[in-house]
N, C-alpha and C positions, 0 to 999 in steps of 0.2 A: 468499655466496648472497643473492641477493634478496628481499628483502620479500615473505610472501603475504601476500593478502588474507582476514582472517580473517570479518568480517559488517558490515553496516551497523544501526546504532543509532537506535530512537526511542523517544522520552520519551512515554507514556500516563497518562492517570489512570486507565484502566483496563484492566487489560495482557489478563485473561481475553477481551474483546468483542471489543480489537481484533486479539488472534490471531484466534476466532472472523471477525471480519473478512478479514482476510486468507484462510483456510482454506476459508474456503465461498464468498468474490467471487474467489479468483485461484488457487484451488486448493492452496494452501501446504502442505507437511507439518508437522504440529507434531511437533518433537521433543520439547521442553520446555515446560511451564507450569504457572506457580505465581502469584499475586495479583502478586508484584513483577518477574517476569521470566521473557518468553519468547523460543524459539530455533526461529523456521522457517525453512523448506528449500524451493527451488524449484530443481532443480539442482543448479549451485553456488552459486549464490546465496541465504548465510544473512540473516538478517533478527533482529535483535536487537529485544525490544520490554520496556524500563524503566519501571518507575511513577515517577512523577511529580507530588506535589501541588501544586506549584508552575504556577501559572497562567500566568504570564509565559515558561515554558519551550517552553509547546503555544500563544501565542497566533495568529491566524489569519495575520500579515504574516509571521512568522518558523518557518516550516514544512519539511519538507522533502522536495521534488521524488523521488519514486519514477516511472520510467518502464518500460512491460512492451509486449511485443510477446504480442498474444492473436489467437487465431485466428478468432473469431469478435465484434468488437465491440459488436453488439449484443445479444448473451448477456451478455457481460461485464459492462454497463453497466447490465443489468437487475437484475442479482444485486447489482452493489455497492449500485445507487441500495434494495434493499430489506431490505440492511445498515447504510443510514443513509446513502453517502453522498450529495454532492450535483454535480449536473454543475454546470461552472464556463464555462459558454458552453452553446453547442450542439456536436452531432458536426459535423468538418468531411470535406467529402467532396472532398480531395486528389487530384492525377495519381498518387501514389506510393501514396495507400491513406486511410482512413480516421484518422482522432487523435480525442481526446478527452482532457478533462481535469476531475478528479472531485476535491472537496475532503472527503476521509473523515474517519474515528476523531481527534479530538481539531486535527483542522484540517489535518493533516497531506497533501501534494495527490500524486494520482496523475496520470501519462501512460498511455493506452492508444493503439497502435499495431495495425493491423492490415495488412499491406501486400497491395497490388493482386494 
């Protein structure tokens, strides 16, 4: 039997805000949360989120690339930016659709896609 896929992992100093983040900028389910460790659901798509007080683990070069197809990008993009994060460019307005890219919770960088 092959390999599943069980979740993707990130390292937070602050695991409660950036569930909260997740949960209310991309809709996530929280299934779990506690101050060291949480577990949302978008689908199938689980989402692991580790405290961390190590600096060096969340610095802004060494982050990591989350990418979502959302349906409407400019909702999206309004709700993270008043969750803290930050756009990382402007929106680009693409033949295929919409992109954007958002530097959130602990440096960590989002893709949002919306297609045409």
């Amino acid at each position: 039997m092959a390999a599943s896929f069980r979740w993707i992992l990130q390292l937070h100093k602050d695991v409660p805000k950036a569930a909260r983040f997740y949960s209310e900028g991309l809709d996530f389910s929280i299934n779990v949360c506690t101050h060291r460790w949480a577990e949302l659901q978008s689908g199938p798509l689980k989402l692991a989120l580790m405290h961390s007080s190590s600096d060096i683990v969340v610095q802004k070069g060494y982050s990591s690339l989350l990418s979502f197809t959302v349906d409407d990008i400019n909702n999206s993009v309004t709700k993270l930016l008043a969750l803290g994060a930050e756009l990382d460019g402007p929106i680009k307005y693409e033949i295929h659709g919409k992109v954007a890219a958002l530097r959130c919770v602990d440096g960590h960088m989002l893709g949002l896609y919306q297609p045409s």
